[in-house]
C-alpha positions in Angstrom: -12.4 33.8 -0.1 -13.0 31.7 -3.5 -9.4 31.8 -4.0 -8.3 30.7 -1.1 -10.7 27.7 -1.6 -9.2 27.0 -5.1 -6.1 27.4 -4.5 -6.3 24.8 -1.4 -8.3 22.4 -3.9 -5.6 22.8 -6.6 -2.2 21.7 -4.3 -3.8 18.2 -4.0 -3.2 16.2 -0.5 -1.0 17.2 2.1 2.9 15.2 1.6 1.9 13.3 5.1 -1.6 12.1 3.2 0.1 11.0 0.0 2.7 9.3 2.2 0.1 7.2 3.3 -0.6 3.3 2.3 -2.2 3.3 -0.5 -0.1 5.4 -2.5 1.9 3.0 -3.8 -0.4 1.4 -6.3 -2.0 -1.9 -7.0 -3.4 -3.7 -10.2 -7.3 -3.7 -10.1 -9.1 -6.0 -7.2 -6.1 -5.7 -4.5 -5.7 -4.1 -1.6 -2.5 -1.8 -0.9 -1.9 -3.3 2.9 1.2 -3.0 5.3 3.1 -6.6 5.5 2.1 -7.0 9.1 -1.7 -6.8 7.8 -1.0 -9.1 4.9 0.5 -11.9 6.9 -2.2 -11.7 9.4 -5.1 -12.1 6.8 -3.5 -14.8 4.6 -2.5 -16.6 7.4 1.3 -17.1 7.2 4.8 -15.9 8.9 5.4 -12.5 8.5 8.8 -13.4 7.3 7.0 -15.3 4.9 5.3 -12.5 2.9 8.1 -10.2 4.0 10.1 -11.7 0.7 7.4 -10.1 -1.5 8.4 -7.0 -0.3 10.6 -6.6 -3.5 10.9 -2.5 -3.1 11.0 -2.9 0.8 8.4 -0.2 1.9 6.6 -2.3 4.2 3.3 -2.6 1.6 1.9 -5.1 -0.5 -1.0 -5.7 -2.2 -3.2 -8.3 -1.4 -6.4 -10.1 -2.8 -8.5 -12.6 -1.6 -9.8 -15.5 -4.2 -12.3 -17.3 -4.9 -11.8 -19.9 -2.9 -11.2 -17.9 -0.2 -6.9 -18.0 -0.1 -4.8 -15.0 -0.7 -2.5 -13.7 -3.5 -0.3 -11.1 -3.2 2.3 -9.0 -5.1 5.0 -6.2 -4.2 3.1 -2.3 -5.0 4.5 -0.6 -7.6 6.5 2.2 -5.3 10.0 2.7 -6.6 12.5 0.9 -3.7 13.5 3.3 -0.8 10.8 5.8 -1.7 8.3 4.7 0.6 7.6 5.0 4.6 5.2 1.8 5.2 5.3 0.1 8.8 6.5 -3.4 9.1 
């Protein structure tokens, strides 16, 4: 039985849960969100922020400021290697 358990522990995540947002990896302090989520918080056209989809996976990172606006940047998931939604 203690094998079993290890061994499950040991694989890591399923491929569906590291498929997930979130995988693709942001700096410190920003959020990995889909565009659709991004545009909706910052307050712009989704066509908009669409152009800072650089590796087009439908994520990007996001991070409100002090002053309460948005910033944003591409995730660092290698183009064509993700499954985000748009």
């Amino acid at each position: 039985m203690l094998g079993a358990v290890l061994s499950v522990v040991v694989a890591g995540p399923s491929p569906s849960a590291a498929a997930k947002p979130g995988a693709g990896g942001c700096a410190p302090q920003f959020e990995l969100v889909t565009i659709a989520t991004a545009a909706q918080r910052a307050g712009v056209s989704l066509e908009g922020i669409r152009r800072a989809d650089n590796n087009e996976d439908g994520s990007i990172c996001i991070k409100t400021v002090h002053n309460g606006s948005h910033t944003w940047v591409d995730n660092n998931r290698q183009k064509g290697k993700g499954d985000g939604d748009t």
